[in-house]
C-alpha positions in Angstrom: -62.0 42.1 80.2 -60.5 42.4 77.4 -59.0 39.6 75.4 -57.0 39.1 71.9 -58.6 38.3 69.2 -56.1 37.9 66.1 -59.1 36.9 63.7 -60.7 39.9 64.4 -57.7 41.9 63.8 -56.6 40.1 60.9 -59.9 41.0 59.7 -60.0 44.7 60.9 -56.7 45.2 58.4 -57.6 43.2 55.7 -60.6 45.7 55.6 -58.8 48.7 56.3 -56.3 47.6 53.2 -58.9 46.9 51.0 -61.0 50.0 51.6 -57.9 52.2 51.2 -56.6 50.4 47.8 -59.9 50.1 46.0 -59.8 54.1 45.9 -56.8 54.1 44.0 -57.3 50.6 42.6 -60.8 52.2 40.9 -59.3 55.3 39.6 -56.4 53.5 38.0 -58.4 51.1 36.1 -60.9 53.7 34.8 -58.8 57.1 34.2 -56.9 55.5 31.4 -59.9 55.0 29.5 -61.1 58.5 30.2 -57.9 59.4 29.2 -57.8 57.7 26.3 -61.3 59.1 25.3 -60.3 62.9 25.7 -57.6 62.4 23.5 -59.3 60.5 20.8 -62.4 63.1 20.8 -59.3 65.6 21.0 -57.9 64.1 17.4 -61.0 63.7 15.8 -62.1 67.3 16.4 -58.7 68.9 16.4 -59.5 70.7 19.8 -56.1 71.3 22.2 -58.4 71.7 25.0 -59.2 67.6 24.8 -55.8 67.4 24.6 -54.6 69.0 27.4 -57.6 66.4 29.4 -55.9 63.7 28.4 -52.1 65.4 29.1 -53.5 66.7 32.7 -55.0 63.5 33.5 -52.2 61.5 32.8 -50.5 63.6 35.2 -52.4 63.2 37.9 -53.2 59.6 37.1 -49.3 58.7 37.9 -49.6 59.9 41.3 -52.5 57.6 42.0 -51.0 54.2 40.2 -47.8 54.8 42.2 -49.3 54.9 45.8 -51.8 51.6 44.3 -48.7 50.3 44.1 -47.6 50.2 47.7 -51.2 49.5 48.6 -51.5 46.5 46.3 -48.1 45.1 47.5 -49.5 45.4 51.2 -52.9 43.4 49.9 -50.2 40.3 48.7 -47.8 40.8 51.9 -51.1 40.7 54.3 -52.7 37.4 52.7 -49.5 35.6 53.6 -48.7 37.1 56.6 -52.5 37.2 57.8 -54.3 34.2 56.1 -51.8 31.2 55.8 -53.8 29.0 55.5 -56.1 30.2 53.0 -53.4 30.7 50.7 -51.4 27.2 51.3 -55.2 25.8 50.3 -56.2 28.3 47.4 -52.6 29.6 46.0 -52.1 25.7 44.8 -55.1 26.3 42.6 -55.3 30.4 41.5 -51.8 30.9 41.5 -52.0 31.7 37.8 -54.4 34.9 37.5 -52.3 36.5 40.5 -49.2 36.7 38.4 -50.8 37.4 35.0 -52.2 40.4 37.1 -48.8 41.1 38.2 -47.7 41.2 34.2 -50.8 42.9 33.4 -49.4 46.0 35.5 -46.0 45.7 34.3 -46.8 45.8 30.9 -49.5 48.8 31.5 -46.9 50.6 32.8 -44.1 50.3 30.4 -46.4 51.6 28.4 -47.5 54.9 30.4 -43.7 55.2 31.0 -43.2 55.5 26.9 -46.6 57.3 26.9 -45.4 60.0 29.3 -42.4 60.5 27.7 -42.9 60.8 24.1 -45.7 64.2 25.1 -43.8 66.6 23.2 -41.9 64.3 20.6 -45.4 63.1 18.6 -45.8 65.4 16.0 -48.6 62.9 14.7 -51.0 63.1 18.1 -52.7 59.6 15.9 -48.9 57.8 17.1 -49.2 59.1 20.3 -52.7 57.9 21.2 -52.0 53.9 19.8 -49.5 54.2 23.4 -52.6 54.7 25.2 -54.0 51.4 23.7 -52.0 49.3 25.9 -52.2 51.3 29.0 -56.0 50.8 28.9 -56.0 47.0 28.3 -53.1 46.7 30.8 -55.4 48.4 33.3 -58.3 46.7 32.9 -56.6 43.4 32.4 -54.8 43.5 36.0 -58.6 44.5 37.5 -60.0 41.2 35.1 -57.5 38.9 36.8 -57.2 40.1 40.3 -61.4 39.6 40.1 -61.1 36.2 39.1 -59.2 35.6 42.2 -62.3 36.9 44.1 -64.9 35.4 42.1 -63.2 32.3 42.8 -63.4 32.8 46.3 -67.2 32.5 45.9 -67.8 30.1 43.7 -64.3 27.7 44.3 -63.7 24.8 41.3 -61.0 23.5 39.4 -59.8 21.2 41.9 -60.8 18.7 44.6 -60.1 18.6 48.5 -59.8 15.0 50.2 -58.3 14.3 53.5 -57.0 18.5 53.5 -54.6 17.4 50.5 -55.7 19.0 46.8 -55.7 17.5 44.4 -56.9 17.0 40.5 -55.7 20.7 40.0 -57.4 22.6 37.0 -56.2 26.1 37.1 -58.3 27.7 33.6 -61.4 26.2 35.3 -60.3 27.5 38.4 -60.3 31.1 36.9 -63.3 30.7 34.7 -65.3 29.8 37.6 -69.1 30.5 37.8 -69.0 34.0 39.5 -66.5 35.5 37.2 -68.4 36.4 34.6 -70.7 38.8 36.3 -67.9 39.6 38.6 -65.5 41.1 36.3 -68.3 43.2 34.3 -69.1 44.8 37.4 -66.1 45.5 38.4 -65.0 47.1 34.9 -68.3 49.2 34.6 -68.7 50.4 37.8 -64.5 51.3 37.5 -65.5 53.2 34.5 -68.5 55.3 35.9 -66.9 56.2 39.0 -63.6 57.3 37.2 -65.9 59.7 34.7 -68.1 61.0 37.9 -65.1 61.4 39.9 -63.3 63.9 36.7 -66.7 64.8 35.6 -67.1 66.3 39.7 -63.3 68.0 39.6 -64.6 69.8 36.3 -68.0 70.8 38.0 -66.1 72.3 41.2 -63.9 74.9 38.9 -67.6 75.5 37.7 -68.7 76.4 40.8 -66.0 78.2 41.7 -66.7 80.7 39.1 -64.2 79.3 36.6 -66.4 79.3 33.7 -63.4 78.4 30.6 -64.4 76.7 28.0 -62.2 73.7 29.2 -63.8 72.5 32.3 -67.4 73.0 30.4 -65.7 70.8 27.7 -64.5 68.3 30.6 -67.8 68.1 32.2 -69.4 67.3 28.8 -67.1 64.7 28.2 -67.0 63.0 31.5 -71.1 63.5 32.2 -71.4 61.8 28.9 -69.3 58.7 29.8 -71.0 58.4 33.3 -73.8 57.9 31.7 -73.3 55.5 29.0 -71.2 53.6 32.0 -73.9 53.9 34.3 -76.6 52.2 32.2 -73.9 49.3 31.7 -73.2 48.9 35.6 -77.0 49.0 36.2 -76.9 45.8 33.6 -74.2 44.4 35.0 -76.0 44.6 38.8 -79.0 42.8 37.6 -76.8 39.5 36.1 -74.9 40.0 39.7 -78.5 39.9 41.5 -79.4 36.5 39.4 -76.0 34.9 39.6 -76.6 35.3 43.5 -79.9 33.8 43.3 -78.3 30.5 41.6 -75.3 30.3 43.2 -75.1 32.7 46.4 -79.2 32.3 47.9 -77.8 33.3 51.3 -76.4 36.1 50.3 -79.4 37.7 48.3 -81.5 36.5 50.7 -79.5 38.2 53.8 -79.6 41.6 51.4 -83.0 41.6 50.8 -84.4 40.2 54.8 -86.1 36.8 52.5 -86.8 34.9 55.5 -89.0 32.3 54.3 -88.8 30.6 50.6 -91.7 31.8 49.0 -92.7 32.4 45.2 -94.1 36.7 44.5 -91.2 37.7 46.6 -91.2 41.4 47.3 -88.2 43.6 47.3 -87.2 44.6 51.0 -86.1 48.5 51.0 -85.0 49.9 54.6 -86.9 48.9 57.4 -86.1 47.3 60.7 -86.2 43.9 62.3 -88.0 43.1 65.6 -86.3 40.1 67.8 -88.7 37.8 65.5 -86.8 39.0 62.6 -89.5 40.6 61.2 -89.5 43.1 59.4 -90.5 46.0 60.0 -91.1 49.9 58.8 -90.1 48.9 55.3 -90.3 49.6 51.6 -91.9 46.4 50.1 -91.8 46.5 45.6 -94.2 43.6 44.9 -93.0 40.8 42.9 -89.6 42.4 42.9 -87.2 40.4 44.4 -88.7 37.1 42.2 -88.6 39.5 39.0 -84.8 40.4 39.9 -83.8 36.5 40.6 -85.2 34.9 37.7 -87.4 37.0 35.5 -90.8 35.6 36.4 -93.0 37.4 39.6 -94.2 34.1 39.9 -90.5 32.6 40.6 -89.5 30.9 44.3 -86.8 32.7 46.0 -84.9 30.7 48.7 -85.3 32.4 52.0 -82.6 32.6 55.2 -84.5 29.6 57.1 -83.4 27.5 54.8 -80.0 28.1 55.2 -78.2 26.9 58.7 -77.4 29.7 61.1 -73.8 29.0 61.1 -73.4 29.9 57.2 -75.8 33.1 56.8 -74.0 36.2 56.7 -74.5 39.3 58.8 -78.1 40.5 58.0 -76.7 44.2 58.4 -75.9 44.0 54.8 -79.0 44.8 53.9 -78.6 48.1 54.5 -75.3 47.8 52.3 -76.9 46.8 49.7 -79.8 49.1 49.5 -77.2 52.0 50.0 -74.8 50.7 47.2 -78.1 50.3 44.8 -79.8 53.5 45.9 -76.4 55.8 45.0 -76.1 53.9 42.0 -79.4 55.0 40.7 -79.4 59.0 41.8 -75.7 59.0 39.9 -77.6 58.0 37.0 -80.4 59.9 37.2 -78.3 62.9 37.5 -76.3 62.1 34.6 -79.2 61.0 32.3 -80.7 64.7 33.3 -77.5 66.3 32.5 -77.8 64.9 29.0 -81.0 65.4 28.7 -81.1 69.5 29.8 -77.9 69.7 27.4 -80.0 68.3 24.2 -82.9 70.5 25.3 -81.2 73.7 26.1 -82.1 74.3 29.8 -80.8 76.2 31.9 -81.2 74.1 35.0 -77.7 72.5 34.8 -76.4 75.9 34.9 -78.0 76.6 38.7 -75.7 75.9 41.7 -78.1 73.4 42.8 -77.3 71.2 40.0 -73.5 72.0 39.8 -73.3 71.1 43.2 -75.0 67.5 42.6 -72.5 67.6 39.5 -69.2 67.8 42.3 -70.9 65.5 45.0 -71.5 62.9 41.9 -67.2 61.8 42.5 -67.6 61.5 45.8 -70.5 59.6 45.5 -69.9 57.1 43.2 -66.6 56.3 45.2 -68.9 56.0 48.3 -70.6 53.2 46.6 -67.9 51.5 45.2 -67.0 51.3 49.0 -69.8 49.9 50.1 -70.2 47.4 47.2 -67.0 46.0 48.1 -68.0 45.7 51.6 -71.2 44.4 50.4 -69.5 41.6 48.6 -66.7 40.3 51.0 -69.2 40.9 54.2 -72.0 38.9 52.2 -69.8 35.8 51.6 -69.2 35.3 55.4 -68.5 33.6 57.5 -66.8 31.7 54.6 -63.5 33.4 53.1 -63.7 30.1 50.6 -67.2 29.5 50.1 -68.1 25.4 51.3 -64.0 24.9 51.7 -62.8 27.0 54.6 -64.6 29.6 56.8 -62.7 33.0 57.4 -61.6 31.6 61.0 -60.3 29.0 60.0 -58.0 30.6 57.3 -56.3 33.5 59.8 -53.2 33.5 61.3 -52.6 33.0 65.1 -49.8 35.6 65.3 -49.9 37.7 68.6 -49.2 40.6 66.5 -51.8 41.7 64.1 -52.8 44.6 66.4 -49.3 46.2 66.0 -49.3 45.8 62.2 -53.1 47.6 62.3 -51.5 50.6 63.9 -48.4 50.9 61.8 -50.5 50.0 58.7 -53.2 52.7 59.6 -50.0 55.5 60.0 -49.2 54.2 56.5 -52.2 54.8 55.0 -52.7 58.1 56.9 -49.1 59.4 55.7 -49.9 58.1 51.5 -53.4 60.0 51.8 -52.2 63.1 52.8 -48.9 63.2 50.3 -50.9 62.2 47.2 -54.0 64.7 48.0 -51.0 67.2 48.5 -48.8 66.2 45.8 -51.7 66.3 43.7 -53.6 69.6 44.8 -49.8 71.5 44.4 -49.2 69.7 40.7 -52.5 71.2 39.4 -52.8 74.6 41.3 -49.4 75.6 40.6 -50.2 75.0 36.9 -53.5 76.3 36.2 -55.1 75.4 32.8 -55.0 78.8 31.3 -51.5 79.2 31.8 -50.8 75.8 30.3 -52.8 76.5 26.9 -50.9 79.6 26.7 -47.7 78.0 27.0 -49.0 75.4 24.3 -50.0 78.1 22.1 -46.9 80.0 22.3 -44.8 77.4 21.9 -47.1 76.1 18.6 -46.7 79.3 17.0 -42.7 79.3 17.4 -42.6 76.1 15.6 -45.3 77.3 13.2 -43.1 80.1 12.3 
């Protein structure tokens, strides 16, 4: 029979919110610095077709920030509607990143507002560009603060709980907690690589297609250039993550990776199964790996799961998570790093529809990981929702209504996704690039002459 279950449900939206925002959330912190980037390169070489990039992007970029808007506003309606208690404990302390994030965004968008509307009335494009300056920082300054929130959600400090009162409240230690370090590069990097894979696969399909202009060639070089510096910095910024949660998260690395027992020459775990033993079995073992990735050393002790009580290990399904997040991570690169690599050389591989076709599945891709390493990271921290302070149970709301909200939530969700694709597929195809640079050149030659 079927009961209610309005943890579960709170937890079914939560996820369902957070899934649908990050796609937006992602490409609004990254595009601006692609943006930025095409124009710059666009300056420097004098070359319209970097500057249309940047003008095209822009356009398209404001379609995505606005529906992040409505799905960021749901994320702050449903912590306090859905987990009441969580933010009566943890708003007395974080209170202070949530509305510099809120600023953050407000002063990123004045900014594209002025951007957008001073296109045509630049006749310096080096005036022009210093507005993008503070779109960029504005967008990755409200994805820095919202993390901290996060990161301090696993590793909570900055304040001190007796009796269920708080007290002793230090809000900058709060924010520069332990995790947030490694947190926020991650989040930046992998932002930035998925944005250039994601514009770098748009490029690619008009390649495909048979669209073979000298812009989208010029857009794919750009873009495959960036996911690849990007890439190489998000692999970085994974290895600190994998350490951090060695230190500070054992359970966690230790669920990803099956590490049953404590044990020093740890292997790295990759696929597999687990008998009703949980042992492992049919897997992928690196030697030394897992010790190498926690502290540096093959020789180095990595705490296993038995050593964690039952109650506090998260679901050992994240495993599969994890070696899914990872596994993308590295083709992306792999395909970038030959991209470059054919490019210098001159060969004609990259050319082939083989390759393209990696090229176009590379945006799709990358946001597939960024999915997962989100639910990597919020499923690995359970069953806590404030690590050693309050367990995700304890922090929902007991409102016999959550299942309504789930439906008329998904129906909003389902009505934004379609509107922005459509909104966004009409902008573009109505006004095709080669129209636009002809309407650019004509109109430069009437105010040359």
């Amino acid at each position: 029979m079927w009961t209610y279950d309005s943890v579960l449900f709170s937890r079914l939206l939560t996820e369902l919110t957070l899934a649908f925002h990050i796609i937006y959330a992602t490409i609004g912190v990254g595009v601006p610095l692609m943006i930025a980037i095409a124009q710059w390169v666009g300056i420097r070489k004098n070359d319209e077709h970097y500057i249309l990039l940047a003008r095209r992007w822009t356009r398209g970029f404001v379609i995505t920030v606005a529906v992040g808007v409505v799905t960021g506003t749901a994320i702050g309606l449903q912590l306090s509607l859905l987990w009441p208690n969580f933010m009566n404990l943890a708003g007395q302390v974080i209170s202070l990143p949530l509305f510099m994030e809120t600023f953050a965004f407000f002063f990123e968008a004045i900014f594209l507002g002025i951007y957008l509307y001073t296109w045509d009335r630049f006749n310096d494009q080096k005036k022009h560009f210093l507005l993008l300056i503070p779109v960029a920082i504005g967008s990755s300054a409200s994805a820095f603060f919202i993390t901290i929130v996060n990161a301090f959600m696993n590793t909570p400090q900055g304040f001190e709980l007796k009796d269920g009162v708080i007290t002793n409240i230090q809000p900058l230690v709060a924010m520069f907690n332990p995790a947030m370090p490694t947190k926020v590069a991650h989040v930046l990097t992998t932002a930035y690589m998925t944005s250039a894979f994601v514009l770098a696969s748009i490029a690619a399909y008009h390649l495909l297609k048979g669209n073979r202009h000298l812009y989208h060639k010029k857009a794919l070089h750009l873009t495959m250039k960036s996911a690849l510096i990007f890439s190489l910095a998000s692999i970085v910024a994974g290895d600190l993550s994998g350490k951090f949660l060695a230190e500070y998260q054992p359970e966690k690395l230790a669920a990803a990776e099956w590490h049953f027992e404590t044990s020093t020459y740890a292997p790295l775990v990759l696929f597999g199964t687990l008998n009703e033993n949980n042992e492992v079995e049919n897997a992928i073992k690196i030697p030394y790996a897992l010790s190498i990735l926690a502290h540096n050393r093959p020789s180095a002790e990595v705490k296993g799961l038995n050593d964690i009580p039952k109650d506090e290990r998260p679901p050992l399904y994240i495993h599969y998570l994890f070696n899914a997040m990872v596994l993308i991570g590295i083709w992306l690169t792999v395909i970038a790093a030959l991209y470059w690599a054919a490019m210098k050389k001159g060969l004609a591989f990259v050319t082939k529809k083989f390759f393209i076709m990696q090229l176009v599945l590379s945006g799709p891709l990358a946001m597939l990981a960024i999915e997962i390493g989100w639910f990597f990271a919020e499923v690995g921290r359970q069953p806590w929702i404030l690590r050693g302070y309050m367990k995700t149970a304890e922090a929902a709301t007991s409102s016999a209504h959550v299942d309504t909200m789930l439906v008329v939530f998904s129906l909003l969700y389902l009505v934004l996704a379609f509107v922005s694709v459509a909104v966004l597929i009409k902008m573009f195809r109505n006004n095709p690039v080669e129209r636009e640079l002809q309407e650019r050149a004509l109109d430069q030659g009437g105010v040359s002459s």
